[in-house]
Steps between C-alpha positions, in 0.01 A plus 500: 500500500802456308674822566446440844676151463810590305512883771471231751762243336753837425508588870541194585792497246629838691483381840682195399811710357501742807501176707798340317678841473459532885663148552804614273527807716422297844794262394756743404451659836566160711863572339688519788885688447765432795836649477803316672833710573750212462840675501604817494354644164332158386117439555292244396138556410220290502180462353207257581180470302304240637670182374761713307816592652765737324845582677778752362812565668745791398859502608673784384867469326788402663362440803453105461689194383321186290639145541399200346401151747492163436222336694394172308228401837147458507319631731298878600649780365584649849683172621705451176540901508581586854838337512621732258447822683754714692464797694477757244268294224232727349333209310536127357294461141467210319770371265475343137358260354501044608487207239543087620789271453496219350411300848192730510622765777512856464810685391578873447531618100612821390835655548582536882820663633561576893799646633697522163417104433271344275292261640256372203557597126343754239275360310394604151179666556389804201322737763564619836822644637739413805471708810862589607669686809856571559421489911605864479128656454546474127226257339395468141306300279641322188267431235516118331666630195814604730462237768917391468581858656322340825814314602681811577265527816575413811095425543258386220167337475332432154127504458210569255372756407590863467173693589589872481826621245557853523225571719245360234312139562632245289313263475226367309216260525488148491298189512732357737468832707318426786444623836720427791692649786797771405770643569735735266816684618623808317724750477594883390743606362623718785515186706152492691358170528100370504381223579136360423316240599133404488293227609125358585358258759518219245792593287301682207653853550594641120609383149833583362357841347270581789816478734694715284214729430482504948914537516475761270255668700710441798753721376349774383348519833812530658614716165786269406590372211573149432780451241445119538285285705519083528205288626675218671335158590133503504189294679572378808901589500418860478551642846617815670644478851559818728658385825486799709193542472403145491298503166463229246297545190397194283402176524522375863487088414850308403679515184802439385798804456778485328670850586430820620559867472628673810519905544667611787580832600850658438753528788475786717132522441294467840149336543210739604 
């Protein structure tokens, strides 16, 4: 009688496992992968699990300039976004990081240059790095400890933190870490740029390290690698826009941006 229980209490046991292992399986099969040719040579690739949605988008080197935008408007990402495209834009990303005045409105913070002016000042922060571009294809990524070389960019953003140095992840676990929509942009050093963003129905895509850990990933897919990648503005500021093809990706309700990141494809380089 009670070998019969506990044979009949271990199958049960083994059909349970079987079950759950079938549901892991069934759900990484309703992965769905779409690729997107943007511009000649840059794609964009997508990946939806369910609630989950992952995006990557290569552009190799040289063949697209980064500028910085203010925006300072609430509103959807795609209204406060679309003025800012032109005819050759591969993509608008979200920008660094908002704080309040004094009188309780939002203001940008972090170091912001556009078109060889500063607009808001450095501030002191001990992690994260400035995201620079010269608006000739060159971009780069200035750690914290080196942040005064920013000013000799014509183009600079500051934000918080540097997930992937050298093509490692670097960053580590926190209480504060929790989970939120993300996007990243990196670069090589040859110049290619990636850009990574991912997001869920109600804004609980990835932690800090999980992000990395999925930018990382990115790149090896695409077997690049990152000599520096910066997550920029999380939560409901993190957004990637691609015009032609009339995509948005993250949270679809009203927020408040303070800037932008535009890539736009280089002279000379036609749409396909």
């Amino acid at each position: 009688m009670k070998r019969t229980l506990l044979a009949a209490f271990a199958l049960s046991l083994t059909t349970l496992s079987l079950e759950s292992l079938s549901a892991e399986e069934l759900n990484s099969n309703e992965c769905i992968d779409t690729t997107y040719e943007i511009v000649a040579g840059s794609e964009a690739i997508t990946r939806t699990c369910g609630e989950y949605q992952t995006i990557s988008v290569y552009i190799p080197a040289k063949t697209a300039i980064l500028s910085v935008h203010e925006i300072q408007k609430k509103g959807t990402a795609k209204q406060t976004y679309s003025p800012l495209v032109v005819k050759n834009t591969i993509l608008i990303a979200s920008g660094g990081f908002f704080g309040y005045r004094s009188d309780g409105h939002e203001k940008p913070i972090g170091l912001i240059r556009a078109n060889n002016k500063r607009l808001v000042r450095m501030l002191d922060w001990d992690h994260g790095g400035v995201l620079v571009s010269d608006k000739k294809g060159n971009i780069k990524i200035i750690p914290a400890q080196n942040r005064s070389q920013a000013g000799a960019w014509s183009e600079a953003i500051q934000s918080k933190p540097i997930i992937i140095n050298s093509g490692m992840v670097d960053v580590n676990k926190n209480l504060r870490d929790s989970e939120f929509n993300r996007v990243a942009i990196g670069y090589t050093l040859d110049g290619d740029i990636l850009v990574v963003g991912t997001f869920h129905s109600f804004g609980q895509a990835a932690t800090l390290v999980d992000f990395a850990k999925i930018f990382k990933s990115e790149a090896e897919r695409r077997e690049l690698k990152i000599h520096r990648a910066l997550a920029m503005d999380g939560g409901a500021g993190a957004q990637i826009y691609i015009p032609s093809k009339n995509l948005s990706f993250g949270d679809s309700g009203r927020s408040y941006f303070p800037n932008a990141v535009r890539l736009d494809a280089t002279n000379g380089v036609k749409w396909q």
